[in-house]
LUMGUVO-32291 format. One record per atom (N, C-alpha, C, O, CB): residue number from 1; residue in three letters; atom name; x, y, z. Coordinates in steps of 0.001 Angstrom, whole numbers. Glycine has a CB too. Example, Ala and Ser with C-alpha at 12.3 -4.5 7.8 and 13.67 -1.06 7.14 Angstrom:
// LUMGUVO-32291
    i   aa  at       px       py       pz
    1  ALA   N    13190    -5690     7800
    1  ALA  CA    12300    -4500     7800
    1  ALA   C    13200    -3300     7800
    1  ALA   O    14236    -3319     8465
    1  ALA  CB    11308    -4473     9046
    2  SER   N    12850    -2250     7080
    2  SER  CA    13670    -1060     7140
    2  SER   C    12900       30     7870
    2  SER   O    13409     1138     8039
    2  SER  CB    14084     -598     5725
***
This chain:
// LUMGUVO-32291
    i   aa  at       px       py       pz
    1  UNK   N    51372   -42297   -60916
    1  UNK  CA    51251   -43612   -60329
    1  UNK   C    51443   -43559   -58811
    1  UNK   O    50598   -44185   -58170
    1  UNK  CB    52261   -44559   -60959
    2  UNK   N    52424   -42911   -58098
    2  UNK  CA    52732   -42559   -57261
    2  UNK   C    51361   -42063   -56238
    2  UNK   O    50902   -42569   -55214
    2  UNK  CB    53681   -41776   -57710
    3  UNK   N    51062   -41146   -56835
    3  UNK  CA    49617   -40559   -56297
    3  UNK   C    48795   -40993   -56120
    3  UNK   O    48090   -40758   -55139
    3  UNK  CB    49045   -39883   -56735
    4  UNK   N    48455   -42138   -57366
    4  UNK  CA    47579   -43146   -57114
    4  UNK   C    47623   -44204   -56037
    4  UNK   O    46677   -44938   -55751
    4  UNK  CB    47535   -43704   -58119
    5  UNK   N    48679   -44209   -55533
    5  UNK  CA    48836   -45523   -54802
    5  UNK   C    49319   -44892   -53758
    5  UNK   O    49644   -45648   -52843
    5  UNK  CB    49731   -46720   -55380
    6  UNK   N    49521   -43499   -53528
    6  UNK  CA    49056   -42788   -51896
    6  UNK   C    47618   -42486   -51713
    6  UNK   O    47273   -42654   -50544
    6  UNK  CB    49780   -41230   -51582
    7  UNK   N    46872   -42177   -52335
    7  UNK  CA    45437   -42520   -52454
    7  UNK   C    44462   -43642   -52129
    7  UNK   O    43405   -43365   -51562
    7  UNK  CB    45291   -42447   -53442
    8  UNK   N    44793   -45032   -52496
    8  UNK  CA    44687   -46424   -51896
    8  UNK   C    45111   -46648   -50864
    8  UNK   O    44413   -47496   -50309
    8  UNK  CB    45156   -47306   -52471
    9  UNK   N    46019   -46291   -50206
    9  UNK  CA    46624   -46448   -49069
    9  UNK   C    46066   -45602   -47935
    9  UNK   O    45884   -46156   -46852
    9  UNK  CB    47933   -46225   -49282
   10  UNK   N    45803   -44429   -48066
   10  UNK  CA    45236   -43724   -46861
   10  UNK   C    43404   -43934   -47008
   10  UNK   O    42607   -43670   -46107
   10  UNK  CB    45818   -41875   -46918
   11  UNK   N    43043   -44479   -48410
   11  UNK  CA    41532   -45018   -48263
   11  UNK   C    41628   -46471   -47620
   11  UNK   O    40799   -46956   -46851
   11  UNK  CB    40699   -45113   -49837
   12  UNK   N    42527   -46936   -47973
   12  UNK  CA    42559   -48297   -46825
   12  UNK   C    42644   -48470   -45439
   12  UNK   O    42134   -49199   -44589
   12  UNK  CB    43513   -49009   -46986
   13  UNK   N    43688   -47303   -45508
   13  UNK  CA    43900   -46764   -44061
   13  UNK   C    42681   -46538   -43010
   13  UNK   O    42630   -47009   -41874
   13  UNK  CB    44540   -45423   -44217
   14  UNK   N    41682   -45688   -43657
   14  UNK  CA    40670   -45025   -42872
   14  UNK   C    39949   -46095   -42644
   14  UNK   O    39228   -46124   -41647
   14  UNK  CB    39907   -43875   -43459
   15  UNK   N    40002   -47025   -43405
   15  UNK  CA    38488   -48060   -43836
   15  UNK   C    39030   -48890   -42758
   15  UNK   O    38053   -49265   -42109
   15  UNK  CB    38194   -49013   -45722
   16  UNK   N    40342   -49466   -42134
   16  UNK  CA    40644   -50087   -41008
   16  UNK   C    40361   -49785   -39984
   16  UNK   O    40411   -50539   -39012
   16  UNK  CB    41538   -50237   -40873
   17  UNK   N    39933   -48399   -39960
   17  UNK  CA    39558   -47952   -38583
   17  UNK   C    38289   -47624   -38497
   17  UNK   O    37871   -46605   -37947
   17  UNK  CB    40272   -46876   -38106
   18  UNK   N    37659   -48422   -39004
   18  UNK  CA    36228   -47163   -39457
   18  UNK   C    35415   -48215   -38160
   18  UNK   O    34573   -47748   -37393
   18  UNK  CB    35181   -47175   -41889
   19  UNK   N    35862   -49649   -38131
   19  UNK  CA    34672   -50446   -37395
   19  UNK   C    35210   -50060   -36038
   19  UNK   O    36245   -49394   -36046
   19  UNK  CB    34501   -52278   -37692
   20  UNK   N    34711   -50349   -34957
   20  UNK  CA    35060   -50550   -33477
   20  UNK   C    36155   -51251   -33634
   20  UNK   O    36427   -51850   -34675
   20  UNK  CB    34043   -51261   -32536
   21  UNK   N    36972   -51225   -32455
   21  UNK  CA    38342   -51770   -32288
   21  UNK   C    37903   -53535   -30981
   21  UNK   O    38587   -54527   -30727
   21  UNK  CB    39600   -50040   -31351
   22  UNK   N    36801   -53202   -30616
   22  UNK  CA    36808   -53744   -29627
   22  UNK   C    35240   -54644   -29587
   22  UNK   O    34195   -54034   -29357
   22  UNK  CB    37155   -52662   -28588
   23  UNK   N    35253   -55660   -29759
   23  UNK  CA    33907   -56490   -30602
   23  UNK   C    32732   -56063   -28952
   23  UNK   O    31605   -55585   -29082
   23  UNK  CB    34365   -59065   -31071
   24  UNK   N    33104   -56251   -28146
   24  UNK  CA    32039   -55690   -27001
   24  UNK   C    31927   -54325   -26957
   24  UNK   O    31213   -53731   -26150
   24  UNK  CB    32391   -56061   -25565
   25  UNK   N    32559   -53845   -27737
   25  UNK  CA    31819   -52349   -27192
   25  UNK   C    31421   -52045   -28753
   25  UNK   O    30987   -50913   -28963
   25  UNK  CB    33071   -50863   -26253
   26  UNK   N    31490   -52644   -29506
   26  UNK  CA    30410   -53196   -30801
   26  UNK   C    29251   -53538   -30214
   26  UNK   O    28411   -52677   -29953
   26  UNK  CB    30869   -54568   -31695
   27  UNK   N    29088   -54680   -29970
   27  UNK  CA    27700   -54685   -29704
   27  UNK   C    26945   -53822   -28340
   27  UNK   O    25748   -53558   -28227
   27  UNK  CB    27459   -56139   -29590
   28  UNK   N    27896   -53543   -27520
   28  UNK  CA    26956   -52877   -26746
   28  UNK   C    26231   -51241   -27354
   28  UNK   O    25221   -50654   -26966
   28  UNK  CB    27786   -52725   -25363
   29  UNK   N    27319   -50841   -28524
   29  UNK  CA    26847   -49794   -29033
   29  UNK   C    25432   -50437   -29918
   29  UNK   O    24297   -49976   -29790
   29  UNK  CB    28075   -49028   -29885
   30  UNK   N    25721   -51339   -30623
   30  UNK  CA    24515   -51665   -31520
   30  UNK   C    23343   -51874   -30545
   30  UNK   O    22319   -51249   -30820
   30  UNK  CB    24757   -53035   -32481
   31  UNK   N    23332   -52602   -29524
   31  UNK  CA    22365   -52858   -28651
   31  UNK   C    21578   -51671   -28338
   31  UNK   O    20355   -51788   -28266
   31  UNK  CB    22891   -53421   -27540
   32  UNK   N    22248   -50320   -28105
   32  UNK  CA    22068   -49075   -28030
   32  UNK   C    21349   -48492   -29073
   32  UNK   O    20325   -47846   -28847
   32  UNK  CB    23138   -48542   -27884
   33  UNK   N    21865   -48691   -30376
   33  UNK  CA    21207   -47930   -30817
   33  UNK   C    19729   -48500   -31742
   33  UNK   O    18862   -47880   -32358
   33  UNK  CB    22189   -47215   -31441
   34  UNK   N    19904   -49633   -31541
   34  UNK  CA    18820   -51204   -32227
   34  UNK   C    17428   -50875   -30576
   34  UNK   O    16319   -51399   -30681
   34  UNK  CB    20336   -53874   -32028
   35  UNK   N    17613   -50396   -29852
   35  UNK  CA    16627   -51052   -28698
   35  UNK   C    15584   -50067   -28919
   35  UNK   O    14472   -50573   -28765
   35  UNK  CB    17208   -51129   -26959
   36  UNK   N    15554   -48782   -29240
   36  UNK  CA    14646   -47506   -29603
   36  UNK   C    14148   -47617   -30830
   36  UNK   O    13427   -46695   -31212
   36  UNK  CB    15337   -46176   -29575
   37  UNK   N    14423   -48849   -31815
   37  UNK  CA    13855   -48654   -33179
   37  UNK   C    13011   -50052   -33226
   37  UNK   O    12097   -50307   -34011
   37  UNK  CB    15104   -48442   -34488
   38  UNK   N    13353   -50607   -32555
   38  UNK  CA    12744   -51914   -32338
   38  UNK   C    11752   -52379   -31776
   38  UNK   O    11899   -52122   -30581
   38  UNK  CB    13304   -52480   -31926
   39  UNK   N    10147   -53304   -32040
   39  UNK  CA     9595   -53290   -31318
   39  UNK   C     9451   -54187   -30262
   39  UNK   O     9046   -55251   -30730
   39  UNK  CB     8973   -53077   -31768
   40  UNK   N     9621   -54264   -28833
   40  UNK  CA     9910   -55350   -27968
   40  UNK   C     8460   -56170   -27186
   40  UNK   O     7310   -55925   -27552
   40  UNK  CB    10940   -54661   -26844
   41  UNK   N     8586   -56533   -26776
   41  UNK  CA     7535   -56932   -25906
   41  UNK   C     8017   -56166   -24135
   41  UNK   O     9143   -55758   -23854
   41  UNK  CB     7478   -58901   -26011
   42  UNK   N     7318   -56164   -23595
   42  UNK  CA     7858   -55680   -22397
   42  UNK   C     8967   -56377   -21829
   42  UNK   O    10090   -55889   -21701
   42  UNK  CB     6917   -55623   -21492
   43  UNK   N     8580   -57682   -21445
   43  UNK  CA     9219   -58693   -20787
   43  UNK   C    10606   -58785   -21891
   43  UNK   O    11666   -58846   -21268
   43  UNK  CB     8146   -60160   -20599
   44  UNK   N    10725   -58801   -23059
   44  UNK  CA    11890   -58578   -23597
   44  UNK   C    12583   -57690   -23784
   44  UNK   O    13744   -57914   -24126
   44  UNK  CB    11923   -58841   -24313
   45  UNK   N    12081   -56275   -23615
   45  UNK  CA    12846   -55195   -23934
   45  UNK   C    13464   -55282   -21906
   45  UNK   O    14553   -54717   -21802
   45  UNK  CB    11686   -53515   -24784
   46  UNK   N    13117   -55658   -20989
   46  UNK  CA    13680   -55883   -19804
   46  UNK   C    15248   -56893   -19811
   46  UNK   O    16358   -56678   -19324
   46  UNK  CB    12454   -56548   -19001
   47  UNK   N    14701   -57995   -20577
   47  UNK  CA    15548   -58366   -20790
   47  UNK   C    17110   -58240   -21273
   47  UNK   O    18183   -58641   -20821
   47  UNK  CB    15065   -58690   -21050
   48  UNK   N    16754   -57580   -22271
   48  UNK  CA    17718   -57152   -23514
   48  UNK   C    18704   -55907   -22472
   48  UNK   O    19903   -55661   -22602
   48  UNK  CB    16570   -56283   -25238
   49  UNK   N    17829   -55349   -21566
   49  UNK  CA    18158   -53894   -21054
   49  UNK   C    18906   -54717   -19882
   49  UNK   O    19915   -54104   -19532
   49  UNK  CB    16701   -52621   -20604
   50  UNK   N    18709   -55954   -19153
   50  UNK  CA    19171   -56683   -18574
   50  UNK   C    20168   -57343   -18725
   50  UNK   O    20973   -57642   -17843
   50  UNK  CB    18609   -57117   -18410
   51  UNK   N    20208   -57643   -19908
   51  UNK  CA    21327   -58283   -20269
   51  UNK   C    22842   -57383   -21058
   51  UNK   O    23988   -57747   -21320
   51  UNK  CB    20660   -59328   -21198
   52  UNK   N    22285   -56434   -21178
   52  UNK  CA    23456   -55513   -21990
   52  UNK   C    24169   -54606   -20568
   52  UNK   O    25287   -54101   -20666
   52  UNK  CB    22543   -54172   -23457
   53  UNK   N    23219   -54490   -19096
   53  UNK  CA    23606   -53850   -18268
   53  UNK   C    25048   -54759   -17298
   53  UNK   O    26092   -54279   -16855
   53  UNK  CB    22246   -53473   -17580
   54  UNK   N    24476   -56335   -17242
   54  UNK  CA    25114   -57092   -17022
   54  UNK   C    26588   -57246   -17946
   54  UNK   O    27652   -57460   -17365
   54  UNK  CB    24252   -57970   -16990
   55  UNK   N    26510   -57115   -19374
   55  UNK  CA    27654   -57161   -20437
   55  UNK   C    28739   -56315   -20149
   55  UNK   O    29946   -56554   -20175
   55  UNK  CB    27201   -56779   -21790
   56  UNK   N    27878   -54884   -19759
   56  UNK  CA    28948   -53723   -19491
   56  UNK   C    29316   -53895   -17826
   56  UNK   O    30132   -53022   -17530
   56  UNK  CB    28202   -51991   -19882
   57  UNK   N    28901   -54914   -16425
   57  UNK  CA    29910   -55134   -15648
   57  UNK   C    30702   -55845   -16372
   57  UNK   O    31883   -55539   -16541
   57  UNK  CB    29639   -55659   -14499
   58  UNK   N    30066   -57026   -16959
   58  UNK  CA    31454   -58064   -16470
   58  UNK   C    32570   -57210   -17762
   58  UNK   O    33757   -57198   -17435
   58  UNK  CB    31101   -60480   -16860
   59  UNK   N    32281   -56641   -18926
   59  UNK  CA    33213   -56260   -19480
   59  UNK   C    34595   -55274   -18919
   59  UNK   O    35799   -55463   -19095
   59  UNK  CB    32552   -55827   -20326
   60  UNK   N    33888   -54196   -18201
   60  UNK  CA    34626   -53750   -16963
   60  UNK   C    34818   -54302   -15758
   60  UNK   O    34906   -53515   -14815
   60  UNK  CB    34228   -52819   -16624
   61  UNK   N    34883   -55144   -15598
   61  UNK  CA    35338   -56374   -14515
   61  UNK   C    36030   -57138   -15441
   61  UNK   O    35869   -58331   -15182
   61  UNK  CB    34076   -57344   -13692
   62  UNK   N    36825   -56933   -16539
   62  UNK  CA    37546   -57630   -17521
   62  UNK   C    37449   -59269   -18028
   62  UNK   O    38308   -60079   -18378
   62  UNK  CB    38740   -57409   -17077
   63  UNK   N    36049   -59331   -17892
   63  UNK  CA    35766   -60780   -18431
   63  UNK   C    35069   -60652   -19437
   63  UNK   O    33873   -60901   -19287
   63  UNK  CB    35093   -61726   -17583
   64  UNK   N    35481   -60282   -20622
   64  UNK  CA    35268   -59405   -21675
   64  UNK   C    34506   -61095   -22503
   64  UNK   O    33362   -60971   -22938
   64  UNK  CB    37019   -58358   -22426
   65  UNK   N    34976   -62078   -22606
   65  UNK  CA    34473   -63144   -23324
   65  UNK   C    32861   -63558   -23024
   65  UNK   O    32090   -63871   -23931
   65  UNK  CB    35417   -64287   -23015
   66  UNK   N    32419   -63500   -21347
   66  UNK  CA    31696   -63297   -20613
   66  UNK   C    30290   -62556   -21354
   66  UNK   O    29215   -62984   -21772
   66  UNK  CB    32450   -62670   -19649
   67  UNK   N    30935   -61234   -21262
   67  UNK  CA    30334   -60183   -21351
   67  UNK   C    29779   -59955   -23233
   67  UNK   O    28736   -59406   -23590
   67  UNK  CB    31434   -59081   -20646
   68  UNK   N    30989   -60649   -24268
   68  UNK  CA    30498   -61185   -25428
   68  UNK   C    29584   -61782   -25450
   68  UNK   O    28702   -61401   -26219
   68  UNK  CB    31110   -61777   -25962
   69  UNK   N    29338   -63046   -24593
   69  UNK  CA    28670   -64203   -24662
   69  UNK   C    27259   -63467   -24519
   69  UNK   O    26532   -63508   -25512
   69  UNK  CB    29121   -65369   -23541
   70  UNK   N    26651   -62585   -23020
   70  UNK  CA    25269   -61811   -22825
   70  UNK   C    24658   -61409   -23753
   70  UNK   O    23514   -61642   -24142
   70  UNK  CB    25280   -60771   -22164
   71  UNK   N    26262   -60134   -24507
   71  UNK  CA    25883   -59087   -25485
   71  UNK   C    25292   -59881   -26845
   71  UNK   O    24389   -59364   -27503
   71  UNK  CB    27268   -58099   -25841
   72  UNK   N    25697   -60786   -27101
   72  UNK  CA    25284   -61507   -28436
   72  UNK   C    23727   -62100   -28083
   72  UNK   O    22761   -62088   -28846
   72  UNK  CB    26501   -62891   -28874
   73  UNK   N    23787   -62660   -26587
   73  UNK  CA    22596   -63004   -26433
   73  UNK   C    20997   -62192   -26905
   73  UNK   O    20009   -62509   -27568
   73  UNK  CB    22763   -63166   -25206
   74  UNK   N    21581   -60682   -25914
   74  UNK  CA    20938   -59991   -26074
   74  UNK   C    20217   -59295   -27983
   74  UNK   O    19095   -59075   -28439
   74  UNK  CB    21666   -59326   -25162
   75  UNK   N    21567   -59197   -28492
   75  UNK  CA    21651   -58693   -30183
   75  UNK   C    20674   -59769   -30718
   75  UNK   O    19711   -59356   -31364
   75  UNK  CB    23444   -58814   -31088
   76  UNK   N    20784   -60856   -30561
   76  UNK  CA    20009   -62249   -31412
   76  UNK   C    18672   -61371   -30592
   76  UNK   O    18403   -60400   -31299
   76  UNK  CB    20522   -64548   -30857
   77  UNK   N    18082   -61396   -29780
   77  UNK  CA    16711   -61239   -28781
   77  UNK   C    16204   -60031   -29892
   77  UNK   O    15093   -60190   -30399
   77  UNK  CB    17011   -60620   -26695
   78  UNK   N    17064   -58744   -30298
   78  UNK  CA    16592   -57728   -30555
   78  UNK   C    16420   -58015   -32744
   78  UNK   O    15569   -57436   -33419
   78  UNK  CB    17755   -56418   -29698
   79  UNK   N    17435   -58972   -33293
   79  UNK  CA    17270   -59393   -34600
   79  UNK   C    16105   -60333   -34604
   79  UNK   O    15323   -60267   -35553
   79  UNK  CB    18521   -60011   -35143
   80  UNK   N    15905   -61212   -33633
   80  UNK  CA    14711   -61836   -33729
   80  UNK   C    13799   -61252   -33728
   80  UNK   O    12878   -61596   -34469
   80  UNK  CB    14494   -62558   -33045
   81  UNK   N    13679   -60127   -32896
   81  UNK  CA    12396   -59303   -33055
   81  UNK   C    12157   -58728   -34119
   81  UNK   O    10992   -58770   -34517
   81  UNK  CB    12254   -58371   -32255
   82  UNK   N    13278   -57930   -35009
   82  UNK  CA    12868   -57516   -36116
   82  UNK   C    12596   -58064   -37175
   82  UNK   O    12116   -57530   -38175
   82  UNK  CB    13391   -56908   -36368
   83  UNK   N    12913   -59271   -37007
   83  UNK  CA    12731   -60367   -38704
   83  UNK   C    11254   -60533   -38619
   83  UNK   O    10653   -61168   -39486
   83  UNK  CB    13644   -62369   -38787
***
């Protein structure tokens, strides 16, 4: 029993850490890796590349809510395209 329930515990364990710690550097990774599989229009793939470049100042300029607000912009631009 014992074993069993050190077993649950370090699979829970891992599974807490498995997502990003940090919701902007979530999406700026997804933005990353969504923009090469995706098909854009020109004027939008500028965009998207525009707007995720902008996400990563203001996020390092610590206006991290800011920099949420772009990055999501941008993520919706690149899900719209694929639906």
């Amino acid at each position: 029993m014992k074993s069993l329930l050190a077993a649950l515990l370090l699979c829970s364990a891992s599974l807490a850490f498995a997502h990003c710690p940090n919701a902007v550097v979530c999406e700026m990774k997804a933005i990353d890796s969504s923009v090469g599989t995706v098909k854009l229009a020109d004027a939008q793939l500028e965009k998207v590349k525009t707007l995720r470049a902008e996400g990563e100042k203001l996020y390092n300029d610590g206006r991290e809510g800011e920099a949420l607000k772009l990055l999501r912009e941008a993520r919706k631009m690149i899900k719209d395209a694929s639906s």
